[in-house]
Each structure stands twice: as structure tokens, then as C-alpha cells.
C-alpha atoms as one frame of an Amber mdcrd trajectory, in Angstrom:
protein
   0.000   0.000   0.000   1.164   3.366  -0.632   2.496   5.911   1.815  -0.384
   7.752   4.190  -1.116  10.774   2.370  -1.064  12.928   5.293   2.514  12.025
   6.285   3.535  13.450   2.835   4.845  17.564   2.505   3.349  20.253   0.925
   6.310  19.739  -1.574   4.676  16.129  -2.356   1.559  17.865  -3.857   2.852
  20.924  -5.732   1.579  19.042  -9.119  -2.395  19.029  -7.121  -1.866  22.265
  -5.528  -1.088  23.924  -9.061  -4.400  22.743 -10.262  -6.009  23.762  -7.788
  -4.109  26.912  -6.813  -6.281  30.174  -6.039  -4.325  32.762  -4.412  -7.171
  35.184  -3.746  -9.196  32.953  -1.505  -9.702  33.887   2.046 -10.479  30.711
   4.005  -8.627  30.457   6.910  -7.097  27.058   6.202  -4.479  26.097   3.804
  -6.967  24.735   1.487  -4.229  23.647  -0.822  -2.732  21.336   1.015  -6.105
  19.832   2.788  -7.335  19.003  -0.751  -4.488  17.622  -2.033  -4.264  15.171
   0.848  -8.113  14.258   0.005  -7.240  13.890  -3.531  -4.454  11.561  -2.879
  -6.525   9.383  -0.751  -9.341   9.349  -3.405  -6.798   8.600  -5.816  -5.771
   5.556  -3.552  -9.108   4.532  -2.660 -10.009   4.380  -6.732  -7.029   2.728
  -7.275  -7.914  -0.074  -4.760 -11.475  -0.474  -5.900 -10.245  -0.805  -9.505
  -8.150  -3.930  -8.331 -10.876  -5.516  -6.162 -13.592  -5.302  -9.073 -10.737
  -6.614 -11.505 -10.425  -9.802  -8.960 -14.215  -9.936  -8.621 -14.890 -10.070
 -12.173 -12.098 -12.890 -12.908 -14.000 -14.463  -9.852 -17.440 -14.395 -11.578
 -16.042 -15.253 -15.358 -14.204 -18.714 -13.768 -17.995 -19.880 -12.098 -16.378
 -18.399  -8.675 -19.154 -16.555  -7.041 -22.637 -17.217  -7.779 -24.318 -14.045
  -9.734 -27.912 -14.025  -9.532
């Protein structure tokens, strides 16, 4: 599994934060970096449910799992 996105620096995400970059916004966080860390673990979590419906669907196609 991949490193914990939130152990990761700022430096890590300056790709994300580019795209999502907005200098004038006043919110009282550093937004950047908080949505880069979601992104990453959304990234992850897509990446990981890819795989399992892969293995499901080799499951079902060899008579594995019953369907209906």
C-alpha cells in the first residue's frame, strides 16, 4: 500500500496544488494542502477499488461466485 497521504509535505503535492491553486481565496485554512491530501486518498481509494472489481470479475467469469 502506498504511503499515508497525510505524512507526505506540501512539496509532495505541488503538481495538485497547481491545479487547484487560487491565491485570492480567504479561508482560513491552507486549502491547498487539505485538498491535495483528500485527492491523494481518493486517488488511492479508486485505485484499490479498480483492483478488487478486476479480482471480482475474474472471480465471476471462472464460475467463482454465484451471480444471480
Amino acid at each position: 500500500m502506498k504511503a499515508d497521504p497525510i505524512s507526505k509535505t506540501k512539496d509532495d503535492y505541488a503538481d495538485i496544488i497547481g491545479h487547484i491553486s487560487l491565491p485570492e481565496s480567504p479561508v482560513g485554512i491552507d486549502a491547498q494542502f487539505t485538498h491535495a491530501i483528500i485527492i491523494a486518498y481518493l486517488q488511492q481509494i479508486s485505485g484499490r477499488l479498480a483492483d478488487i472489481e478486476s479480482q471480482l470479475k475474474a472471480i465471476q467469469s471462472s464460475g467463482g461466485v454465484d451471480q444471480g
